[in-house]
Structure formats: structure tokens, C-alpha cells
C-alpha positions in Angstrom: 30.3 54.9 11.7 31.8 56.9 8.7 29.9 56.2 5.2 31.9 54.4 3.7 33.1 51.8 6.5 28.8 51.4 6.8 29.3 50.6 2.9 31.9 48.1 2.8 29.6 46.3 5.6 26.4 46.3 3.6 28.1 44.8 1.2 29.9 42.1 3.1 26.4 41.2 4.2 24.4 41.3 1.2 27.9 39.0 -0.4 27.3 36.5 2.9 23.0 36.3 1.7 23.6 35.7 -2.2 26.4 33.0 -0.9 24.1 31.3 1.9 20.7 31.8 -0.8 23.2 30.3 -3.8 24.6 27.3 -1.2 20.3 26.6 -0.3 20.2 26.5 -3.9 22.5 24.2 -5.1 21.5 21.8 -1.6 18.0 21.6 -3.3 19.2 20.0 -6.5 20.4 23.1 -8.8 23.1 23.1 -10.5 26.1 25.8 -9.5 25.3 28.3 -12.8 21.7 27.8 -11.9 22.0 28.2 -8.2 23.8 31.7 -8.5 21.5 32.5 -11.2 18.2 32.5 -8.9 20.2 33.3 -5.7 21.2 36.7 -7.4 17.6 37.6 -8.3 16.3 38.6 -4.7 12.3 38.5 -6.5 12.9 34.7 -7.0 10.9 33.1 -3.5 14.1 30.4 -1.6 10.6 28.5 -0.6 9.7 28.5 -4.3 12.5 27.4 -5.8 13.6 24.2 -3.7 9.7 23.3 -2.9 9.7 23.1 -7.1 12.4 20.6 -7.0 11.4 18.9 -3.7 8.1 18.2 -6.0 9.7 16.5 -8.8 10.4 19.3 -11.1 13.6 19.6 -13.1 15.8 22.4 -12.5 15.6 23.7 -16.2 11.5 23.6 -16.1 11.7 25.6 -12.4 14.0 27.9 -14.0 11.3 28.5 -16.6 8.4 29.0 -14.2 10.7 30.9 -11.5 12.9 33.6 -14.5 
């Protein structure tokens, strides 16, 4: 597979990871901005970040204790 065709598909697949970590996001209770926000950072724990909300945190104090 030539460089650049091996490219264009690492990139397809890290675009299909930040849309399916942004789309876990906003299905925990974040809103759209927020979602992408974490979903981009790929330090930021998925687990982390929905178990937050799952236990009653807002978004806006996760996004504190997760940026």
C-alpha cells in the first residue's frame, strides 16, 4: 500500500474514533461543543468522563476536573 493511500486511511479512522468518542460523549449528558471538546483530547479517560456525569456531576464541573 503506497504512503499516502496508508495516510488518507489513518485518517479516515482516527475521523471515525473522535466522531464515535464525541457521539459517547454527547449520549452521556454533554453538550455538542463540550462533547467534541473532550472527544478531541485523546488523554481525557471515555470511562471518566460519562462515569462523572453518570454520578451527578454537571458537565461544566467534569470539564473542570477532566481539562
Amino acid at each position: 500500500m503506497p504512503a499516502v493511500e496508508l495516510e488518507l486511511q489513518l485518517d479516515a479512522e482516527a475521523e471515525l474514533v473522535l466522531s464515535w468518542r464525541t457521539e459517547e460523549l454527547e449520549r452521556a449528558g454533554y453538550a455538542p461543543a463540550e462533547a467534541r471538546q473532550l472527544a478531541e483530547l485523546g488523554h481525557v479517560d471515555l470511562h471518566l468522563a460519562t462515569g462523572l456525569l453518570r454520578r451527578g456531576c454537571d458537565s461544566e464541573l467534569a470539564l473542570r476536573i477532566l481539562l
